[in-house]
C-alpha positions in Angstrom: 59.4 156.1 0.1 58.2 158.5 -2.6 55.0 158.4 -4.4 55.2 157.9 -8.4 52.6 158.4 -11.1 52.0 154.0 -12.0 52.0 152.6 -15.4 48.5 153.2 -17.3 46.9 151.3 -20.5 45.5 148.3 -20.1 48.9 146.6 -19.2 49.3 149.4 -16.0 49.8 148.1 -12.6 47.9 151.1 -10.7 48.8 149.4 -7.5 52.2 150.5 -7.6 51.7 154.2 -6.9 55.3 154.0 -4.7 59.1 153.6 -5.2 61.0 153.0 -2.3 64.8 154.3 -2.8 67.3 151.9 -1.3 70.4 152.9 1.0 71.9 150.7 -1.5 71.1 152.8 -4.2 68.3 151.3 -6.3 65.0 151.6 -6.2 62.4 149.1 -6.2 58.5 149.4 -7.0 55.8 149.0 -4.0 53.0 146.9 -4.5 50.4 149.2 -2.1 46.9 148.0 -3.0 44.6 149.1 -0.2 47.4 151.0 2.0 48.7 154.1 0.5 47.3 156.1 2.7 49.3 154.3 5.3 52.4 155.2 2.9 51.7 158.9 2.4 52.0 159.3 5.8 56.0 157.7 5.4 56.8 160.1 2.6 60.0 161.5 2.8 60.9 159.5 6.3 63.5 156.7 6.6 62.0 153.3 7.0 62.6 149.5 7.7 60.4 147.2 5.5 60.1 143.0 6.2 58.3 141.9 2.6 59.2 139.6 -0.3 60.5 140.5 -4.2 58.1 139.4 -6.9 59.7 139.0 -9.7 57.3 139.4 -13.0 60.4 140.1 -15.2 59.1 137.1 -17.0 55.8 138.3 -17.8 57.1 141.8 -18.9 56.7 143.5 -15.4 59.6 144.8 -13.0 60.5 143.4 -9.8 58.2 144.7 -6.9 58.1 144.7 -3.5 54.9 142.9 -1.5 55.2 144.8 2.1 54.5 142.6 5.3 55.8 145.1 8.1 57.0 148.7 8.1 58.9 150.7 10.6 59.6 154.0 11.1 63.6 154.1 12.2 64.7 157.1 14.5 65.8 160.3 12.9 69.5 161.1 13.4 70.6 164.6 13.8 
């Protein structure tokens, strides 16, 4: 999870101040309205998130990710 600067203008989606970076390598948008303090705290850690993909391709937006639970996973080392 890594903060990002969102999309301004009056188009902007300033709820998606997030990216999360996959272990898959890609890296989808986070829909955090209300809870990024709860994300700054997960900055930098690995994580396990249960959500659903919206996809607003057809409306001219990217595919974002709605968070329902998050998990901090053990750090191996």
């Amino acid at each position: 999870m890594e903060p990002v600067t969102p999309p301004s203008g009056p188009a902007g989606r300033p709820a998606l101040s997030f990216v999360l970076r996959t272990v898959e390598g890609f890296d989808l948008q986070v829909y955090v309205a209300g809870i990024e303090n709860v994300l700054w705290a997960l900055v930098g850690r690995q994580i396990s998130i249960r959500g659903k993909l919206i996809d607003f391709n057809q409306v001219g937006f990217a595919i974002e990710l709605w968070i329902g639970e998050i998990e901090t996973l053990p750090i191996n080392g």
